[in-house]
N, C-alpha and C positions, 0 to 999 in steps of 0.2 A: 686977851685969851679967855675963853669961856669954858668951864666945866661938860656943857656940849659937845664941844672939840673932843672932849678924849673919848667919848663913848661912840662917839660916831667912830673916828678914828678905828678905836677895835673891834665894835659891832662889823662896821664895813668891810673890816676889810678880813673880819673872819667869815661872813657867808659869802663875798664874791669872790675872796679869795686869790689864790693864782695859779695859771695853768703850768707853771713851770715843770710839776713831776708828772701829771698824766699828760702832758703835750698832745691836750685835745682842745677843743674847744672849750674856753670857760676853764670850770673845774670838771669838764667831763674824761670819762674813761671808758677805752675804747679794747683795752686788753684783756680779751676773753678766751682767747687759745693758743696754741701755736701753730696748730697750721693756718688760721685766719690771718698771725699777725704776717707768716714767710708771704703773704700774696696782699698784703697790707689793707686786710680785712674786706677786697673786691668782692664781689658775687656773694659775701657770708650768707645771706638767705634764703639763696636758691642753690647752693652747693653742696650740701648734707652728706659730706664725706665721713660725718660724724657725728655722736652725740653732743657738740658745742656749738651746732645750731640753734639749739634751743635760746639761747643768749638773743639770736636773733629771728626766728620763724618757728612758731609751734604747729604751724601746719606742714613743714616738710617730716615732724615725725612717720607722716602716710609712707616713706619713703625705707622706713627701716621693718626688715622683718623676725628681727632678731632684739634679745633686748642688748641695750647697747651703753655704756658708759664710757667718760671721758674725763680724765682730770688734769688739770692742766695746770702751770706756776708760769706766771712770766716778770723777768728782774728789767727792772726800770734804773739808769744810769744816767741822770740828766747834768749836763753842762751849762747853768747861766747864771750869765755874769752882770751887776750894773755898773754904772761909770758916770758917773755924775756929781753937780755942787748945790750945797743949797746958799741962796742967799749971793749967789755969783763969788762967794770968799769961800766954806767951809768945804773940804773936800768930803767927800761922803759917796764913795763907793765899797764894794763889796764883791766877790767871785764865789762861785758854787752856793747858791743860795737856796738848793731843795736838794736833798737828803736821797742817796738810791733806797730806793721803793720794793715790794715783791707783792705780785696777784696773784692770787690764788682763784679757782673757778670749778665746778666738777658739776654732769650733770650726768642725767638719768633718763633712761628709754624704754619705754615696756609697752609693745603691741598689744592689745588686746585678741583680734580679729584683724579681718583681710581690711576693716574700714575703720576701727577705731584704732587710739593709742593712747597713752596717757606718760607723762614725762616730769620730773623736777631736774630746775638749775640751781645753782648757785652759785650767783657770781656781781661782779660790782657796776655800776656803770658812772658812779661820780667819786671823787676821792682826790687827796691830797695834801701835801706835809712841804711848806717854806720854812727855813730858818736863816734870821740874821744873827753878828754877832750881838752880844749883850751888850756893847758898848756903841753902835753903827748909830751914826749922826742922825740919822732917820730916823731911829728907834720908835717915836710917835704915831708911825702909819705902816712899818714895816720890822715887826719880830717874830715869832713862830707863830705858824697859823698849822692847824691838822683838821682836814676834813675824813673822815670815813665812813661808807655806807656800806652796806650787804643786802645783795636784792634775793630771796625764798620767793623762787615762779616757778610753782606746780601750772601744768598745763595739762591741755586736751588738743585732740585733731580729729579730725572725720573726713576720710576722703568720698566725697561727691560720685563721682567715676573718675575713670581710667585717665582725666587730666587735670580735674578741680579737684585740692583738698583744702581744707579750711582749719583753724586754728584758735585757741583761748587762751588766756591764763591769769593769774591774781599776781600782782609783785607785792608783797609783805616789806620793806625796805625799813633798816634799822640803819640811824645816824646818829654820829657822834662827832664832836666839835668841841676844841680847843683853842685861843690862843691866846700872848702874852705879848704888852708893848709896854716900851720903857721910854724914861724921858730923852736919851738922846741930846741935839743942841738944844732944846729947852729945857735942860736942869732952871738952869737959875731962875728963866721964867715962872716954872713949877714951885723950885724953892720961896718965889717970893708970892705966888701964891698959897700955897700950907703953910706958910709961916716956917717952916724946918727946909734946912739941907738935905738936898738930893743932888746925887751922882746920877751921870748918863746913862749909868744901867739897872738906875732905880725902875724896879716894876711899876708902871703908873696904871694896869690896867690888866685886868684875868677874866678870861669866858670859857664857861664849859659848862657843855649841858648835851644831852641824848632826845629821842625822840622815835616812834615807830609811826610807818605812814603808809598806804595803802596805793595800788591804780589798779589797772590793767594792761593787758596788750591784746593785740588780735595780729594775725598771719592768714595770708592767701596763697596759693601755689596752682600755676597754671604749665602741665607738663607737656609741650608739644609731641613731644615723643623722651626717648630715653637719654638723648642727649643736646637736647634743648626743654628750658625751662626757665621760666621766671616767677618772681615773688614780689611782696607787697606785704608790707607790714608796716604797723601803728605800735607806740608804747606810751600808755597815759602820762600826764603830767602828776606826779607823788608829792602832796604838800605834808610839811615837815614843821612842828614847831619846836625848835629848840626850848628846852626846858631845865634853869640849872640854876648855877651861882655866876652870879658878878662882882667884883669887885675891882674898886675904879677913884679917882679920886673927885668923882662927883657923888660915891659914895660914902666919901671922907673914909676911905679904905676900909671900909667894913663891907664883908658879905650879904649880901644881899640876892632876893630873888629874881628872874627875869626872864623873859623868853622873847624870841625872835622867829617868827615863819621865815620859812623858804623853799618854795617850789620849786622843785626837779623837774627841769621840763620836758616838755612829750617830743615823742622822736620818731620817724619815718624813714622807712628803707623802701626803695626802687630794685631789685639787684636782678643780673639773669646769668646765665649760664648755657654754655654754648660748646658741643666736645666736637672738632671738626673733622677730626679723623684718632683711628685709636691712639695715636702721639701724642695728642696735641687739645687745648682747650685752649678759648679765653674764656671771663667772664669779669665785672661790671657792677658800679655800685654807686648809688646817687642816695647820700644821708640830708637828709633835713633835723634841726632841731628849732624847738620852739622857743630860742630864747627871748625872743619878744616880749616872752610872759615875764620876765625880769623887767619889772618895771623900777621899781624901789624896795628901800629895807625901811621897816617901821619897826623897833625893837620901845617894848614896853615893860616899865617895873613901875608896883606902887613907890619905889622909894626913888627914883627918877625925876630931878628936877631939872629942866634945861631950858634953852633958847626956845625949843620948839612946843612948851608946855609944861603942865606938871604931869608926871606918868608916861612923860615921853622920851626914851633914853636915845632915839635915832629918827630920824626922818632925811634918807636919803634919795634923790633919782640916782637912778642908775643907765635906763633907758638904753637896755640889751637890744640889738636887731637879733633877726633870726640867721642859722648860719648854717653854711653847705659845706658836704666834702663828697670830694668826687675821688671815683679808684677801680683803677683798672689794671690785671692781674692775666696770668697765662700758666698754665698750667700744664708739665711736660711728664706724661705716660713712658718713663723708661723703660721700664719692663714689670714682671708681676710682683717684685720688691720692690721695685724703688719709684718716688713721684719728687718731681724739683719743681717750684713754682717762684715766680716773682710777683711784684706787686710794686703798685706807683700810685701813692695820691697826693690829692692839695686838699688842705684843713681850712677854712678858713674861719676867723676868729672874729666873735660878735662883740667883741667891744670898741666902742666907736674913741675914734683917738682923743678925744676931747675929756674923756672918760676915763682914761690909761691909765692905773698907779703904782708905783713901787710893789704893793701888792696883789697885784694883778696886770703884769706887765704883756700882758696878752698879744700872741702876733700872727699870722697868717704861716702856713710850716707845710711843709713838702714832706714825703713818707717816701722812703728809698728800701725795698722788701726783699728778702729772699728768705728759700726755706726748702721743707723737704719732709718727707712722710719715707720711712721704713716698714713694709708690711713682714711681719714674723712668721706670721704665715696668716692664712685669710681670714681668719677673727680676731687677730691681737697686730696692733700696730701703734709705732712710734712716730711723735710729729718734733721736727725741731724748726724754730724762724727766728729770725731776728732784720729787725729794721734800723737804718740812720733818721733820725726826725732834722731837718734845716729849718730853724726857726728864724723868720725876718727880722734886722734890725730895726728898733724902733724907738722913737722920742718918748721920754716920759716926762711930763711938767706936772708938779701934783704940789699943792698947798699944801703946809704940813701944821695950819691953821683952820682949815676949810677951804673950801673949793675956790674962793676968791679972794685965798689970803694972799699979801703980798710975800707973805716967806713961803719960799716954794724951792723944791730939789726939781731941779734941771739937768739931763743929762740924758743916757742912750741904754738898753736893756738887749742885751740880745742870747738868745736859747736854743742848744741842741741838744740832743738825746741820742742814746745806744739803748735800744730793746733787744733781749734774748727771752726764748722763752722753749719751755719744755712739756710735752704731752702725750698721757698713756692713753689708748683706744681698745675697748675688748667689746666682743658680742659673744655673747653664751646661747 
């Protein structure tokens, strides 16, 4: 066992982290409203029922003629469990391993004129909180991991004519990152290397560190008339370098400095919208992200000695594909108060099975939506949704040595989720 080991260990598995609490793809997060989530975020960028478009198309602001805000809180309740052995003898599972969650989001909308508008969001699009216990056999590859980010997207729009309007904005994204792993079934290992006793839920390993990072986005909006329209949107990739303390026992437990990049990757919407009679809508959504760009983690400290060099605390592939989700929604006109909508999509998950770990037990997951808008009357109105997430069962084999150790936890992971979520709507 190598000093190596443990830094990769919690380097890795605190930026790929796991999707357990945002049940999106990767570490991403997808809960930006509440009426997006009752229709499970189908048509979000061409449907501009509200100011929590912005989240996803700064060009449907052309659409509002009032200024308009939105604030929104959605509670995340997720269920998953692992069931597994290491070593075909030591039992080593674990149930509810990610913490209920709450997003917050609010955004802003102010018309200029009949052709400009200009708009601020805020709101998150990667995040997420694992906890194992202090003592879980696994300890080495799987203890508390916390990602958080806040994306500040001040935007612009300009509408073209009467069916093109177009879109900008800057994402300011601030991240912060935590986590803790202990030694688990390697005490004695660990003991006979430090020369001292340690127990299974000795800390073998602390990262925390913050970071501010920058992109953009662009939005397109093509209205065939008033109730048909479609969108097209971009959001850059945000490279982040964490910037903090380490401490590890390849730093003979002393604090030390270190940083690690990791890029947010870019992300693409399709969406349309389509009202076919005054009752009734569907509308449609095809997400791209670029997780391709997740190629590996290279985490660097002068005080860093390892396998993979000196000043080298990580050198892992990761070797992300890129990943879809598709979602399709309906949307029912009850009357001038009331609107009910569903929604249905498939997430599917870029990490390739080879790749899987305890910390990132990532799976392909089904969205089951409903929801509902109250209008108070025709400038102030209430959104409420909630969704069931079905997360696939899936195999996890993960060295708790390195990727080709022969001690390795074996076993099955599998993850659901209950999202509610709640939202104010006003124009003045």
């Amino acid at each position: 066992m190598t000093t190596a080991f443990f830094k990769k260990s919690l380097i890795a598995a605190a930026i790929t982290l796991a999707s357990t609490q945002t049940f999106a793809a990767a570490f991403q997060l997808n809960e930006h409203s509440a009426s997006g989530l009752g229709r499970a975020f189908a048509g979000e960028a061409a449907i501009a029922d509200n100011a929590s478009v912005l989240a996803r198309n700064p060009a449907a602001m052309t659409r509002f003629d009032k200024m308009a805000i939105s604030v929104a809180g959605s509670y995340i309740h997720p269920s998953v469990d692992v069931d597994g052995k290491i070593a075909g003898a030591y039992d080593s599972s674990e149930n509810n391993i990610a913490p209920d969650a709450f997003v917050p989001a609010a955004y802003f909308i102010q018309p200029i004129n009949e052709q400009w508008a200009w708009g601020l969001a805020m709101f998150s699009n990667y995040g997420l909180s694992t906890e194992y216990s202090d003592n879980f056999s696994g300890g080495a590859v799987a203890g508390n991991t916390e990602l958080m980010t806040i994306n500040l997207n001040p935007n612009i729009a300009y509408r073209i004519d009467s069916q093109w309007s177009l879109g900008a904005g800057l994402n300011l994204v601030y991240a912060k990152a935590e986590l803790n792993r202990r030694a688990g079934v390697l005490a004695p290992a660990v003991s006979q290397q430090l020369g001292t006793q340690v127990s299974p839920d000795t800390k073998l390993a602390h990262l925390k560190g913050d970071d501010w990072g920058w992109g953009w986005n662009l939005g397109a909006m093509y209205e065939v008339n008033e109730d048909h329209r479609f969108a097209l949107t971009y959001r850059s990739q945000v490279d982040i370098t964490f910037e903090g303390d380490y401490q590890g026992t390849s730093s003979r437990m002393q604090k030390v400095d270190g940083k690690l990049p990791l890029d947010l990757p870019a992300q693409a919407e399709f969406a349309g919208y389509h009202r076919l009679n005054p009752q009734f809508a569907v509308h449609y959504s095809v997400n791209w992200t670029d997780w391709s760009a997740f190629k590996e983690l290279n985490a660097t400290s002068d005080s860093c000695v390892s396998a993979d060099g000196a000043g080298v605390c990580l050198y892992k592939p990761e070797e992300f594909k890129d990943s879809m989700r598709y979602a399709i929604g309906g949307t029912w006109y009850v009357n001038p108060s009331w609107e009910a909508r569903v929604g249905l999509a498939y997430d599917n998950t870029p990490i390739e099975a080879e790749y899987r770990s305890l910390s990132i037990p990532d799976s392909d997951r089904v969205w089951y939506s409903a929801g509902a808008t109250y209008h108070i009357n025709p400038d102030m109105s209430v959104d409420f949704g909630m969704t069931y997430i079905d997360g696939k069962s899936v195999d996890v084999n993960e060295g708790l040595t390195g990727h080709d150790s022969q001690l390795r936890w074996k076993g099955t992971s599998h993850g659901d989720a209950f999202l509610a979520a709640a939202q104010f709507n006003m124009m003045f």
